[in-house]
C-alpha positions as CSV (number, residue, x, y, z in Angstrom):
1,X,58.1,-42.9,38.7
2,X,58.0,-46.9,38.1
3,X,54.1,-46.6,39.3
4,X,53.9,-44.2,36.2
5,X,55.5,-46.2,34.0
6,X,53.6,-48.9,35.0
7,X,50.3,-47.2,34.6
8,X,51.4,-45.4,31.1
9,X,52.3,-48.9,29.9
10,X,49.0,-51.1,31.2
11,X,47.2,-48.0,29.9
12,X,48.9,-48.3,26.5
13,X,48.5,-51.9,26.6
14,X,44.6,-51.6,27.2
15,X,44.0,-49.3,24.8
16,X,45.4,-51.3,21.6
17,X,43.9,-54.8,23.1
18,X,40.8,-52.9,22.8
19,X,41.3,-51.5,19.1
20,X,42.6,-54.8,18.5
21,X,39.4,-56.3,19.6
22,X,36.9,-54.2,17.8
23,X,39.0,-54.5,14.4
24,X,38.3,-58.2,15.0
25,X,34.8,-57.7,15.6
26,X,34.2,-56.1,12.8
27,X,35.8,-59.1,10.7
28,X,34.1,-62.1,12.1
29,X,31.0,-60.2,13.5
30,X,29.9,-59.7,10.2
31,X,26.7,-62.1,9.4
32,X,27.5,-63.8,5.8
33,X,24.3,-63.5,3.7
34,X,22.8,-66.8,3.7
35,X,23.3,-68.2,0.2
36,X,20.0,-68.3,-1.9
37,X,18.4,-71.7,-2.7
38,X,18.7,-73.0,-6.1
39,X,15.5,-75.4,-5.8
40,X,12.3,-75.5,-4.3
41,X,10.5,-78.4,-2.9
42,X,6.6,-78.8,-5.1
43,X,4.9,-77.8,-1.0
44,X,7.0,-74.4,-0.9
45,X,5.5,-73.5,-4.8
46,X,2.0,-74.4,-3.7
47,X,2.6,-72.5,-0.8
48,X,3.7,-69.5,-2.5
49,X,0.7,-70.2,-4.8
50,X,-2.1,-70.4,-2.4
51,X,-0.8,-67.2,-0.1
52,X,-1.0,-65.2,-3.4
53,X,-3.8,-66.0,-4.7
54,X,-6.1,-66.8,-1.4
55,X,-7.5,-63.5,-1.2
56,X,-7.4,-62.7,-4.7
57,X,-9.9,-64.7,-5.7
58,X,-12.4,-63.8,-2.9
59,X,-12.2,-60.5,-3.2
60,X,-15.9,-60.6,-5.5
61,X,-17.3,-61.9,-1.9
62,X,-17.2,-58.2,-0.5
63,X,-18.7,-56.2,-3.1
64,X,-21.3,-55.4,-0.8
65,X,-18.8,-53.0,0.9
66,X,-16.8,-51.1,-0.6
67,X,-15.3,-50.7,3.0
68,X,-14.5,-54.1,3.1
69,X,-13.2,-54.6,-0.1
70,X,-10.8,-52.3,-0.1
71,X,-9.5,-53.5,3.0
72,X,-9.4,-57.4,1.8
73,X,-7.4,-55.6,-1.2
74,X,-5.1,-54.2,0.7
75,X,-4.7,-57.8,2.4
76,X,-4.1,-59.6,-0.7
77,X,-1.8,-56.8,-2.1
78,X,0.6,-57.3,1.3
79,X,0.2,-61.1,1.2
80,X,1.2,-61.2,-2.5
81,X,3.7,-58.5,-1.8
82,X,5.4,-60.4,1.3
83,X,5.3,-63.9,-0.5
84,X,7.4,-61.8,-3.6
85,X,10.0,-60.6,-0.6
86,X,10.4,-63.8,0.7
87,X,10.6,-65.9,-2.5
88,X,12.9,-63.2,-3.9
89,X,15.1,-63.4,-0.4
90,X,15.1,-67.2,-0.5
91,X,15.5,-68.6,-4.4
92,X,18.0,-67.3,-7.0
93,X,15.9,-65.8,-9.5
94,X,17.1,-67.2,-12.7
95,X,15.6,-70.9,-11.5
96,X,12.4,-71.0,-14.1
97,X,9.8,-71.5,-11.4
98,X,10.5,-68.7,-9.4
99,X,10.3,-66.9,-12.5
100,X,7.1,-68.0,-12.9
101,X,6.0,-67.6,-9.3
102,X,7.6,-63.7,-9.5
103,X,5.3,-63.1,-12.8
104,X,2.4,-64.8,-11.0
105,X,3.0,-62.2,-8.3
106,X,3.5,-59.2,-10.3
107,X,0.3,-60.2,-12.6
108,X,-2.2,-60.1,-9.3
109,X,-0.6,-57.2,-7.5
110,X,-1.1,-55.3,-11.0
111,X,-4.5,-56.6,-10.9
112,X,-5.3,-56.2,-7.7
113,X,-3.9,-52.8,-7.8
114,X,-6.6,-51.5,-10.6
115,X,-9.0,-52.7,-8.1
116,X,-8.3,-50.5,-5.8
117,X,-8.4,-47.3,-7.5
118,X,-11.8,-49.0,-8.7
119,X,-11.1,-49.9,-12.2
120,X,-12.4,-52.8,-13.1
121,X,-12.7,-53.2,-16.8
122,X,-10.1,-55.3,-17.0
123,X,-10.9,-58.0,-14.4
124,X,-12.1,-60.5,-16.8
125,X,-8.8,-60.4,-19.2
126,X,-6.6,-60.4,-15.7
127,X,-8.5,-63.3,-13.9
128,X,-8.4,-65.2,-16.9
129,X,-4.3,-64.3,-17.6
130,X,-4.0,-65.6,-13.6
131,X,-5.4,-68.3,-13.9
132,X,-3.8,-69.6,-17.2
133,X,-0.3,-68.9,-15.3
134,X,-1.6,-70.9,-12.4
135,X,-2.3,-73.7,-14.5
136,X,0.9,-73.8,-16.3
137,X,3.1,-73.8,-12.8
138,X,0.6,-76.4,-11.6
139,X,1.0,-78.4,-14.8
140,X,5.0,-77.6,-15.6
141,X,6.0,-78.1,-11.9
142,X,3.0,-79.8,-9.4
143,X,2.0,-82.9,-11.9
144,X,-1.3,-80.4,-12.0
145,X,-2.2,-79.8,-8.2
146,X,-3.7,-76.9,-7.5
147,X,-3.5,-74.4,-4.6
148,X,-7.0,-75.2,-2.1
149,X,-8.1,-71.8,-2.6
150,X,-8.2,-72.2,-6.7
151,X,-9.8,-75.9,-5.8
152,X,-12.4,-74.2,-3.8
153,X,-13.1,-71.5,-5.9
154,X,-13.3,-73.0,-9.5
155,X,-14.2,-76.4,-8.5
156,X,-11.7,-78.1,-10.2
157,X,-9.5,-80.4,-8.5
158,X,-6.6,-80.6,-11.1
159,X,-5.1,-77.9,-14.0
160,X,-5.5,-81.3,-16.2
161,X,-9.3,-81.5,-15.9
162,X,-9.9,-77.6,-17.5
């Protein structure tokens, strides 16, 4: 009879340690969201810059294909889609250049989408809308530096030379 009680007991005993533990678990398991930055250094917006707009702007190279281009499309629209998600996960949104950097992003996906369904007619008025909002997050935040890809593309070395 004592063995019983004994076993009834330990097994009691067990059984609420282990309830006990996974309550607590459940408390301090949980990850805390990592708090959102409220600045960004000028390398992270030029960064941010270049990987949305890199294969943007070369995506006239592979008109050739229509293959091909569609398929660098699709690359720039996941590249500018992925630096969106990560500048979204990182930055509190109401700081003014991630603001800008957001519209930059939403402005060549847009653009880039039209492109794929193979509209066209307005590629002019959408390059030209890009590239003004380049130039003002290179002028209002990067002292005018440009992203390489914009340097190599355009020639110009700074958004104060246009």
């Amino acid at each position: 009879m004592k063995k019983a009680l004994f076993i009834l007991f330990f097994s009691v005993l067990l059984v609420s340690c282990g309830a006990q533990d996974t309550e607590e678990t459940g408390v301090s398991g949980d990850v805390e969201a990592e708090e959102k930055h409220d600045e960004i250094l000028e390398s992270g917006i030029l960064a941010y810059m270049e990987q949305m707009t890199g294969k943007y702007l070369s995506v006239g190279l592979y008109s050739d294909s229509k293959e091909k281009q569609q398929k660098h499309i699709n690359e720039a629209i996941t590249d500018v889609r992925l630096a969106k998600s990560e500048i979204e996960d990182q930055y509190k949104r109401n700081i003014p250049v991630i603001q800008d950097l957001l519209s930059l992003g939403d402005i060549i996906e847009e653009s880039l989408n039209k492109l794929l369904v193979g509209d066209s007619s307005t590629e002019y008025e959408d390059s030209k809308r890009i590239g003004e909002i380049i130039g003002d997050i290179s002028r209002e935040y990067l002292d005018g530096e440009l992203p390489s890809s914009v340097k190599i593309h355009t020639g110009i070395e700074n958004s104060s030379e246009e």
